[in-house]
C-alpha positions in Angstrom: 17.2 -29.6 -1.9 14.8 -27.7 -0.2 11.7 -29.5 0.6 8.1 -28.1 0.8 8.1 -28.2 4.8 8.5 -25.5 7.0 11.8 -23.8 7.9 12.6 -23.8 11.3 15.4 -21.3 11.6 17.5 -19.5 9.7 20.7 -21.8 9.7 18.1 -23.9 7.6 18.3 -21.6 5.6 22.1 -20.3 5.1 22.6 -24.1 4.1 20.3 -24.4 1.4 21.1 -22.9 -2.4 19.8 -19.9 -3.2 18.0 -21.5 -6.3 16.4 -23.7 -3.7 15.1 -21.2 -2.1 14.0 -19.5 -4.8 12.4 -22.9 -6.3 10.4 -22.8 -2.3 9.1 -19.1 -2.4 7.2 -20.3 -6.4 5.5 -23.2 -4.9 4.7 -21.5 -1.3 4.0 -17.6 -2.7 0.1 -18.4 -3.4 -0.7 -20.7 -0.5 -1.6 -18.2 1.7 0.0 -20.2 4.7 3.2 -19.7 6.5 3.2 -16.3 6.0 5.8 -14.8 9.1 8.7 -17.7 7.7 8.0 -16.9 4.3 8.4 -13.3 4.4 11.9 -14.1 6.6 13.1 -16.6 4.0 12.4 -14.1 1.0 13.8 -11.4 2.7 16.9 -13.3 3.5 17.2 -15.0 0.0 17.2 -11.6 -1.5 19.9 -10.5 0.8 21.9 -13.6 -0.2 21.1 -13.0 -3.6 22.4 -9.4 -3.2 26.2 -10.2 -2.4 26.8 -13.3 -4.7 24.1 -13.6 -7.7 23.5 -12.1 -11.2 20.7 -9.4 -12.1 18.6 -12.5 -13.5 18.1 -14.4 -10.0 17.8 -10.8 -8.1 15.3 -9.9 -10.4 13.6 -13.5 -9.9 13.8 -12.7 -6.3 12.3 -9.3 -6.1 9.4 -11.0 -8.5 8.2 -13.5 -6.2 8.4 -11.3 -3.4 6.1 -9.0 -5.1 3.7 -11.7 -6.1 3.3 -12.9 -2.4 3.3 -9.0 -1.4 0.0 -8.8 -3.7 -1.7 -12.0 -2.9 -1.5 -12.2 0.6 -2.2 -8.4 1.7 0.1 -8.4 4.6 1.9 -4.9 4.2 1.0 -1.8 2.4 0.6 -2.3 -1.3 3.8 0.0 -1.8 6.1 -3.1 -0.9 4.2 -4.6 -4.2 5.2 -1.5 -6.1 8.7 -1.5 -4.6 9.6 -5.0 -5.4 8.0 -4.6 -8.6 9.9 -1.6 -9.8 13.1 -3.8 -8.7 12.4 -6.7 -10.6 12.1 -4.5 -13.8 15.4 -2.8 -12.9 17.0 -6.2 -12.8 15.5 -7.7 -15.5 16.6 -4.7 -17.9 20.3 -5.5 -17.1 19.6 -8.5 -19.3 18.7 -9.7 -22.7 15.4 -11.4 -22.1 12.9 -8.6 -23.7 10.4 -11.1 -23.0 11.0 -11.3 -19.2 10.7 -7.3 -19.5 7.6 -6.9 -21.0 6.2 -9.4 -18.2 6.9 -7.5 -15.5 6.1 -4.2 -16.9 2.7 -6.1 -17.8 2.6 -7.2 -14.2 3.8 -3.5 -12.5 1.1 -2.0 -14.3 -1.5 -3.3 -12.8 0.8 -2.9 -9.2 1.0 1.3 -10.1 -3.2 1.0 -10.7 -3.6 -0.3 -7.1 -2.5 2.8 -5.8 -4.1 4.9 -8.1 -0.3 5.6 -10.0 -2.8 5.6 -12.7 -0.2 7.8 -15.0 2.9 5.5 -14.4 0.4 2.6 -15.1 -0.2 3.4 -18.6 3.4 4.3 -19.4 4.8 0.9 -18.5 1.8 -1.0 -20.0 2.6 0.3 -22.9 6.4 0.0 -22.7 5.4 -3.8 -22.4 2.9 -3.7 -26.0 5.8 -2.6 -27.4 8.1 -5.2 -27.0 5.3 -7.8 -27.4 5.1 -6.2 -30.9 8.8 -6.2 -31.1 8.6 -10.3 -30.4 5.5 -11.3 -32.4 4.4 -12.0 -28.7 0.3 -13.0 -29.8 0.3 -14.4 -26.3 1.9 -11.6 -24.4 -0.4 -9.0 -26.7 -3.9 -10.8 -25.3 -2.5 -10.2 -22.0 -1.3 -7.0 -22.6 -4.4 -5.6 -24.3 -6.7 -7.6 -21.2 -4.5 -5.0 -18.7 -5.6 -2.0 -20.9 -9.0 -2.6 -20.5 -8.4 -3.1 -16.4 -6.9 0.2 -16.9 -9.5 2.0 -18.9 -12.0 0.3 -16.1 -10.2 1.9 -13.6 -10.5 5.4 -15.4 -13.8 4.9 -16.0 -13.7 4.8 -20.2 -16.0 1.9 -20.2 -16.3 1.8 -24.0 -12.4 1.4 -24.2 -12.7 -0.6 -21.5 -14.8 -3.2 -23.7 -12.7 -1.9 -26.8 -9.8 -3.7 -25.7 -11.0 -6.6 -24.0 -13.2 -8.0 -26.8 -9.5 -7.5 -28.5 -7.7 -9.9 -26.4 -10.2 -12.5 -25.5 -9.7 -14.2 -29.2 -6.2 -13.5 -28.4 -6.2 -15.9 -25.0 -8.7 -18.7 -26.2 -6.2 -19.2 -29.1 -2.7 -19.3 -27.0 -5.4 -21.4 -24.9 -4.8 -19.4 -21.4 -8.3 -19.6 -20.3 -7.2 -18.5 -16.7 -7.0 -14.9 -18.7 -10.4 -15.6 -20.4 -12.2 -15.9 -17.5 -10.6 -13.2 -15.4 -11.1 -10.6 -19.0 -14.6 -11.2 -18.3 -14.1 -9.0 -14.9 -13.9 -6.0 -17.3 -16.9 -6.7 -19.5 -18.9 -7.7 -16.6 -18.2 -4.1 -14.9 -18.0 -1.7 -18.5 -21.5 -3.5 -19.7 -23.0 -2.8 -16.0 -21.6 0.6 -16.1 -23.2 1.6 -19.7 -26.7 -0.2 -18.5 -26.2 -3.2 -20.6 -27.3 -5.8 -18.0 -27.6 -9.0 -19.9 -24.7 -8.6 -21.8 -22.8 -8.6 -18.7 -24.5 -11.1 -16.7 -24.2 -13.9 -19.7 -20.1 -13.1 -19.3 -20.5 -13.5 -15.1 -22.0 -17.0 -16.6 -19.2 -17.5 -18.7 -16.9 -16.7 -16.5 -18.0 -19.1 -14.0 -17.9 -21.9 -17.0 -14.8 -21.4 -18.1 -13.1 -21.3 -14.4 -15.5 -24.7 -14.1 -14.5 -26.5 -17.6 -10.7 -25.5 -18.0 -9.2 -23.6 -15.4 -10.8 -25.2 -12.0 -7.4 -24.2 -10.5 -8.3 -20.9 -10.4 -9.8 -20.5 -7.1 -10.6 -16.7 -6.5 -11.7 -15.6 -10.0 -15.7 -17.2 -8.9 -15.3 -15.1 -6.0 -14.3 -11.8 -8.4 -17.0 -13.0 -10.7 -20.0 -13.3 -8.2 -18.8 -9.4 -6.5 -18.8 -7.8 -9.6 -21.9 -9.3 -10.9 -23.4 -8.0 -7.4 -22.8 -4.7 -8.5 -24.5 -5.1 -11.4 -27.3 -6.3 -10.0 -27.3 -3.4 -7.4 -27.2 -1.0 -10.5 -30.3 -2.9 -11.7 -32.4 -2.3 -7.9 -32.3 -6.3 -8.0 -31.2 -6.0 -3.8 -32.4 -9.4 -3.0 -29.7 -11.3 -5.8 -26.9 -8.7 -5.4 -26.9 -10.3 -1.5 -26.9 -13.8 -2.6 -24.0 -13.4 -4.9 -22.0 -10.9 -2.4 -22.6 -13.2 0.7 -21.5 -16.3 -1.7 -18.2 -14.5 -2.5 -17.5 -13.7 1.2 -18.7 -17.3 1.9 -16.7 -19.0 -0.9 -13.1 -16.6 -0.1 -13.4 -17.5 3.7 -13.7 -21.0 2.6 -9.7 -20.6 0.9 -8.0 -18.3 3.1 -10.1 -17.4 6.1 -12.0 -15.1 7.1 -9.8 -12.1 8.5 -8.3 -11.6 4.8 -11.4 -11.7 3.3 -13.2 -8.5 5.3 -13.0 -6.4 2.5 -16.1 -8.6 0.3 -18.3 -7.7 3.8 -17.8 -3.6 2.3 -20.6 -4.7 -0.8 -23.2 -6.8 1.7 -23.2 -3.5 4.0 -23.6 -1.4 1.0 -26.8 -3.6 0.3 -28.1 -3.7 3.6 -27.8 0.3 3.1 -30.0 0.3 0.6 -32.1 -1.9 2.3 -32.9 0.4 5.0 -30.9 -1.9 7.5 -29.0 0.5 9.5 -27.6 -1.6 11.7 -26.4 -4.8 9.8 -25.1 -2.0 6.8 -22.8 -0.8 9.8 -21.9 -4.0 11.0 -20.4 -5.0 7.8 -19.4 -2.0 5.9 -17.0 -1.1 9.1 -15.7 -4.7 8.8 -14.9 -3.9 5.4 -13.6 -0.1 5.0 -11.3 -1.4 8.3 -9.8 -4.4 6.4 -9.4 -1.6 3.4 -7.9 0.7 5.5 -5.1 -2.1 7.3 -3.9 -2.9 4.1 -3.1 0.5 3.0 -5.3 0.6 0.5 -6.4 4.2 -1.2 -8.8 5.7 -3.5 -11.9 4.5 -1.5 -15.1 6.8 -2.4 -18.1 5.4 -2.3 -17.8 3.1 0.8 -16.9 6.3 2.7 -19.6 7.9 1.6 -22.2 5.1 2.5 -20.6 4.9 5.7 -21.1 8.7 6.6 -24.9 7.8 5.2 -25.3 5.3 7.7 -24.4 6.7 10.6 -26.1 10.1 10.0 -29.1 7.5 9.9 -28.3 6.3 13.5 -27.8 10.2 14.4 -23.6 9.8 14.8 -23.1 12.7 13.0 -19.4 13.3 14.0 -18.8 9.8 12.1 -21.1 11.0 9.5 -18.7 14.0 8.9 -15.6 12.1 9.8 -16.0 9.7 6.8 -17.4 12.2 4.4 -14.5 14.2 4.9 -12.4 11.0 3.7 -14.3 10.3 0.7 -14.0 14.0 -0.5 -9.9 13.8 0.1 -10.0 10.5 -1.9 -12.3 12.3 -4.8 -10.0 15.1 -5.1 -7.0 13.1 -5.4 -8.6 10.9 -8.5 -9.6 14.1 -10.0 -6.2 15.6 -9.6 -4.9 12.4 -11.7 -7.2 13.0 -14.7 -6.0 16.3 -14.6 -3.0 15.4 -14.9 -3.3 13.4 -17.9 -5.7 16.0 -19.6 -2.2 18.6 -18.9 -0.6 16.1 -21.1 -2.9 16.1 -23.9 -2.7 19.6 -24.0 0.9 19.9 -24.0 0.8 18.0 -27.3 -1.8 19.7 -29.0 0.7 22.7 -27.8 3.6 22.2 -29.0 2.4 20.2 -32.4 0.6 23.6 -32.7 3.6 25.3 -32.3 5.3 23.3 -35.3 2.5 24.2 -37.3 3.0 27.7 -36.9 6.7 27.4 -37.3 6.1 26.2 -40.9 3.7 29.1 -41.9 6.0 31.5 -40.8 8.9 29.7 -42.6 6.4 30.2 -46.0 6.1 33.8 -45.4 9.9 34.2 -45.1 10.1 32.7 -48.2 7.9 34.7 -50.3 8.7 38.2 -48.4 12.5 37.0 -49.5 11.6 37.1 -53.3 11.2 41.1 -52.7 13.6 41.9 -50.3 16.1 39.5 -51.1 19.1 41.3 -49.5 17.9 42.5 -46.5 16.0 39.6 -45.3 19.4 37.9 -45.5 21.0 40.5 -43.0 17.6 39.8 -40.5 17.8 36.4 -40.9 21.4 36.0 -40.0 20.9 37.9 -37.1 17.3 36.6 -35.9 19.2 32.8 -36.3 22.5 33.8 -34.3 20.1 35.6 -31.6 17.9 32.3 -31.7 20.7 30.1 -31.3 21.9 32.0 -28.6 18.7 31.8 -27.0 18.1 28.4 -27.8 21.6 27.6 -26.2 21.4 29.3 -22.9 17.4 27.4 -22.9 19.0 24.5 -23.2 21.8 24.8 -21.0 19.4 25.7 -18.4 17.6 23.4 -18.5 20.0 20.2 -18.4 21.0 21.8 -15.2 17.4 22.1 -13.6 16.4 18.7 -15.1 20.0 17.1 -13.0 18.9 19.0 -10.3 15.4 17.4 -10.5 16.4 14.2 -10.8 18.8 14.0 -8.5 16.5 15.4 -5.6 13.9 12.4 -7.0 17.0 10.3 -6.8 17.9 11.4 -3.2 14.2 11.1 -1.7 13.6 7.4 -3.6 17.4 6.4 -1.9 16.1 8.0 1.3 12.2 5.9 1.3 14.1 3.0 0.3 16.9 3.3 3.6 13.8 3.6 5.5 12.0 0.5 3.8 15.2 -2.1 4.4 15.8 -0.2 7.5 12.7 -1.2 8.7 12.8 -4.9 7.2 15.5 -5.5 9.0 13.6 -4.7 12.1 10.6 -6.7 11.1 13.8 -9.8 10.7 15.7 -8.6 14.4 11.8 -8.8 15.8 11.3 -12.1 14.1 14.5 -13.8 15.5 13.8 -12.3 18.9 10.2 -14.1 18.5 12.2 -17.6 17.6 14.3 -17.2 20.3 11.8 -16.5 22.9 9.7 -19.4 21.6 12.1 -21.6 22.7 12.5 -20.3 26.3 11.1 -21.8 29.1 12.3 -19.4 31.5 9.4 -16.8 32.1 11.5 -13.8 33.3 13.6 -14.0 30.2 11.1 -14.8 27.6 8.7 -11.9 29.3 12.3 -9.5 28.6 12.2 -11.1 25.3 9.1 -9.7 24.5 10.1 -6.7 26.0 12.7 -6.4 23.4 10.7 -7.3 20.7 8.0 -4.8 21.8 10.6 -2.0 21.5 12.5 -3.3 18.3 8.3 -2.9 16.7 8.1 0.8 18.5 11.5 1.8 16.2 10.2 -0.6 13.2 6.9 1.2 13.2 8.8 4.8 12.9 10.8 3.4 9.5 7.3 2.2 7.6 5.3 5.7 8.5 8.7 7.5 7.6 8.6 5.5 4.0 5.2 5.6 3.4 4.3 9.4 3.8 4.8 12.4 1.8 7.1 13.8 4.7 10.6 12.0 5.3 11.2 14.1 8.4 8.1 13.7 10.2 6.0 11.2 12.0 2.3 11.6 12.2 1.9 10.6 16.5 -1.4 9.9 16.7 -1.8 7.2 13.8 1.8 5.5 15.1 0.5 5.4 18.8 -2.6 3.7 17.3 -0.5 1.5 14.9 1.8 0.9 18.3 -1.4 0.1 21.0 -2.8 -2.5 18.2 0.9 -4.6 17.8 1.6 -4.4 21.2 -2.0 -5.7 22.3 -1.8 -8.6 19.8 1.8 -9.4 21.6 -0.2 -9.9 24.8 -3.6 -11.1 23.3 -5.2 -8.6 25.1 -7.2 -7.2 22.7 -10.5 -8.1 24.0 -10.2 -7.1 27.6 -7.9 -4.0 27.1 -8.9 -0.6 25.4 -6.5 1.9 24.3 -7.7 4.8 23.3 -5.8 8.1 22.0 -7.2 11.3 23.0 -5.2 14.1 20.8 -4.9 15.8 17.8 -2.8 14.6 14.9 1.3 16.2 15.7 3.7 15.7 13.6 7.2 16.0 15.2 10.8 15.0 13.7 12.3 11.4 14.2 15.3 12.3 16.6 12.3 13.1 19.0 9.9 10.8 17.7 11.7 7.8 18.4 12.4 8.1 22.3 8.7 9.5 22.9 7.3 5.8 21.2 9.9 4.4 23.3 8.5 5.8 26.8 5.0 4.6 25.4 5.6 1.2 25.1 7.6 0.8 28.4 4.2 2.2 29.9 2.1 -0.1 27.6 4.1 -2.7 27.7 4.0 -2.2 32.2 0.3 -1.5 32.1 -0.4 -4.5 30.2 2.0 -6.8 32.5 0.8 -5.6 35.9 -2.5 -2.9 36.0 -4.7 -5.8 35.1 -4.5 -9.2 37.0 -6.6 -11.8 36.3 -7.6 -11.2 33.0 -10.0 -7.9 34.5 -10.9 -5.6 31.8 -9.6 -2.2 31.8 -8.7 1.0 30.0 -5.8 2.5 28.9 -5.7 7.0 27.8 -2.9 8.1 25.9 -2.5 11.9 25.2 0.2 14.0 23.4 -0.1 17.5 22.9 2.2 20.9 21.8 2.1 23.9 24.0 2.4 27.8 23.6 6.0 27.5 25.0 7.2 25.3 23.0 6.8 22.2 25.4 5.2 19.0 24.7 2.5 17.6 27.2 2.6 13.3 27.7 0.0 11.9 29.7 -0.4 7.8 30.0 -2.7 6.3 32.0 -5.1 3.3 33.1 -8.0 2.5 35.4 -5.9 -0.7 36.8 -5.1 -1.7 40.5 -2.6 1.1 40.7 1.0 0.9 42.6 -0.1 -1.1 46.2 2.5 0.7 49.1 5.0 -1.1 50.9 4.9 -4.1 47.8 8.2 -3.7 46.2 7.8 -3.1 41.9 7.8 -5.8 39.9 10.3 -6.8 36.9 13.7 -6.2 36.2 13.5 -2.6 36.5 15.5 -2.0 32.9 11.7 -0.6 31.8 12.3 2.2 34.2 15.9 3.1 33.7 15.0 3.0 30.2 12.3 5.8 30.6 14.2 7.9 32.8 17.3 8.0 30.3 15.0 8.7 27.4 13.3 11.5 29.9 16.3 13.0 30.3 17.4 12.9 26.8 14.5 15.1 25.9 15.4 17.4 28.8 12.2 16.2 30.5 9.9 15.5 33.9 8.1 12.8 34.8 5.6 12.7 37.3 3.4 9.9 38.3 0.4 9.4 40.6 -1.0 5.9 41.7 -4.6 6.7 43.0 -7.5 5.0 40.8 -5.5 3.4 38.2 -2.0 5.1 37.4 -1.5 8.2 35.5 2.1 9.3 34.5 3.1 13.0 33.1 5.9 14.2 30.8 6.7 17.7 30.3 9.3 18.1 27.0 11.0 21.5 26.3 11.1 20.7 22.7 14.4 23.5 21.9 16.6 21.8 23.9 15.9 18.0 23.6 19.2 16.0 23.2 
């Protein structure tokens, strides 16, 4: 059997059951420790699962992969969504309608954390459905608890409430008190909203009793509770209690996982100290916080933009000021677009239920006129119906094919995302191994090429999640990946304190075939500057540029303030860095120059037309 310790490689792992494993990733998804092995042994378990198991235990697989997704924050929250989406797949190849209405329960709140608020309310109510369908009291609390989250999120605080009071009686009688006091998230935040204060601080009170009485296992819903009742006491102008409970809930969640994963509760102290008039500590924390936001992918963010922008237009940074206000208006506009959508919806039905009613008046009219003119309403009939099914044929035929066309193109871009998502998995696994491997080295020229390797297998990984995560599948934003790129390799040398790497350009898009070799070059030169421009711990700084020109050439400029090339000392290293570089140089059809005076400071020119 597979025990609760620590894997410690992979033939560990190809000797244990699949169920095993399975059994492992339940009891170690929510501890929040582990998480590198973990992520390796689910990935490998669904692999396993892949080749030699039924939809049931794929589905399984895919599930508890999705719960440790959500909990633990690690990736985007589109590899919750993704694995998610597959567990329903899975599960829908079988008979367990219960299982089904579970995970479409569970995707639905998934879709809201991306603001999929649309797909969210389809599948929740796929799920009511088949609750229905099984008498499923239980599943129905649940079910109508997610509503009102979803009518929270959407801002129909009265529904909001609506639904919750529904499914509270619900819970306490299937006696899942876990769901009782986390229901009490939504009345806490739709009674704050509507100016009811009391009502919802007596259910942040019985919240907190409930997770104290019966569900003490429940470890992050007081830290839920106590934010959200700091909003409500923001809402009142009581500043000094909404920063007791806020610094509690940062206190208490630092207290279970740490305090890197719980930056995001430091967002609602600096929002306090804003209103405070405390410039400085606002900007202290509410950076701490939008940052941890903005690491985990997360979107929709408004208001914490917009304090930001406040705050440094306080302390006269008014290119930040602008910067983030930009942001929040982006983020607006895409919320508003989503009510839109749904009020399009509406209005389709009100259309086309319109357009049955005047189907039926005009059938009534045809009727009596045919009491007159008897005989030749018959000859206009005939031919109005054969021209109408005509019409209505050629409509129809029409628009199968567009529809197959449709899908298929949704088809081909979802296969396409998902390439790039296992694609760059399997990276994340070939980078793990490399780091196992190298751990056990105690040779330091081949764990340093190791690292090397495992530097450049993160430059390619990197490519595959910005290729899957944006809206383009043939592009690569440079100026985000070089950041994304800097901050992985600095953490590979722990050099994130001494060493600055800042990039000075514009965002470029360019296309993966020359994408690819460019990050390449960059994190040979990282990965040398790193190694060599600063002995003895010194601090330092590190430029990186990239830029299109007029002529269709692209400009690359790397360089540092470091000791420089010293003359006559022969270079350091294998050398592979710089044969590497010069192949990849050449493969774009480029130069390379390179100077050694204060620092070094190496040049590409790319003539983009004819690049390999």
């Amino acid at each position: 059997m597979f025990s609760q310790s620590k894997i410690l490689s992979v033939k560990d792992l190809q000797a244990t059951s699949i169920d095993s494993c399975l059994s492992w990733m339940r009891n170690n998804a929510y501890t929040g420790e582990d998480l590198d092995n973990f992520h390796t042994i689910g990935l490998q378990t669904l692999k396993r699962s892949l080749k030699s198991e039924g939809s049931k235990t794929i589905a399984e697989v895919h599930e508890e992969l999705a719960n440790w997704h959500a909990y633990n924050g690690m990736f985007p929250s589109d590899s919750t969504v993704y694995h998610s989406e597959k567990a329903v797949e899975y599960y829908k190849k079988g008979d367990d309608k219960k299982k089904i209405a579970d995970t479409y329960r569970s995707l639905s709140i998934d879709y809201l954390n991306v603001r999929k608020l649309e797909k969210s309310q389809e599948v929740l109510f796929k799920a009511i459905a088949l609750y229905e369908e099984l008498e499923d009291e239980a599943g129905l609390g649940s079910a109508y608890r997610s509503v009102g989250v979803l009518y929270q999120v959407m801002e129909e605080f009265e529904k909001s409430i609506k639904y919750t009071l529904k499914a509270i009686p619900i819970l306490e009688a299937s006696g899942n008190y876990a769901s009782v006091a986390i229901a009490q998230f939504n009345l806490i935040i739709g009674y704050g909203e509507l100016g009811e204060f009391k009502k919802a601080y007596e259910a942040a009170d019985y919240c907190l009793e409930v997770v104290k009485t019966k569900a003490p296992e429940e470890k992050f819903v007081p830290v839920r509770a106590l934010s959200y009742r700091g909003e409500v006491y923001v809402k009142a102008k009581d500043y000094d209690n909404a920063l007791l409970d806020y610094i509690e809930a940062w206190e208490l969640c630092k207290s279970h996982i740490g305090e890197e994963r719980c930056a995001t509760f430091r967002t609602e102290i600096g929002q306090v100290f804003l209103l405070q008039n405390q410039y400085n500590k606002a900007l202290d924390h509410l950076s701490a916080g939008i940052k941890a936001y903005d690491d985990k992918g997360q979107s929709g963010l408004i208001k914490p933009y917009l304090d930001l922008s406040e705050i440094y237009a306080k302390l006269g940074d008014f290119e930040n000021a602008m910067l983030y206000k930009d942001k929040a208006t982006s983020n607006s506009k895409q919320i508003l677009e989503d009510k839109i959508a749904n009020l399009e919806t509406e209005a389709v039905i009100k259309y086309e239920t319109g357009k049955k009613d005047e189907a039926l008046a005009s059938q009534a009219a045809l009727l009596e006129q045919k009491s007159k003119t008897q005989n030749f309403i018959i000859v206009v009939a005939a031919l109005l119906g054969l021209l109408l099914l005509s019409l209505f044929f050629f409509f129809n035929k029409n628009k199968k094919a567009t529809k197959i066309i449709r899908d298929k193109n949704a088809e081909n871009e979802l296969l396409l995302k998902e390439i790039h998502h296992r694609v760059k998995n399997n990276l994340e696994m070939v980078k793990s191994l490399i780091s196992l491997q190298s751990a056990q080295m105690e040779d330091s020229a081949s764990k340093d090429a190791m690292i090397a390797s495992q530097n450049r297998v993160q430059s390619m990984g990197i490519i595959h999640q910005k290729l899957y995560q944006g809206d383009n599948l043939g592009s690569i934003e440079m100026k985000d990946y070089f950041l994304n790129l800097s901050e992985g390799i600095l953490d590979t040398f722990n050099a994130e304190d001494k060493v600055k790497i800042e990039c000075a350009m514009d965002n470029l898009d360019l296309d993966v075939d020359t994408a690819v070799p460019i990050g390449l070059i960059v994190n040979e030169l990282l990965t040398n500057a790193l190694k060599y421009a600063f002995p003895e711990n010194k601090n330092g700084a590190i430029s990186i540029s990239l830029e299109k020109t007029k002529s269709n050439h692209l400009k690359l400029k790397v360089s540092d303030n470091g000791i420089g090339k010293i003359k006559g000392l022969a270079p350091k290293g294998t050398g592979f860095g710089s044969q590497l570089i010069s192949l990849l140089t050449q493969q774009l059809n480029g130069k390379m120059t390179e100077h050694s005076e204060s620092g070094t400071f190496v040049e590409f020119d790319f003539l983009i037309d004819t690049a390999a």
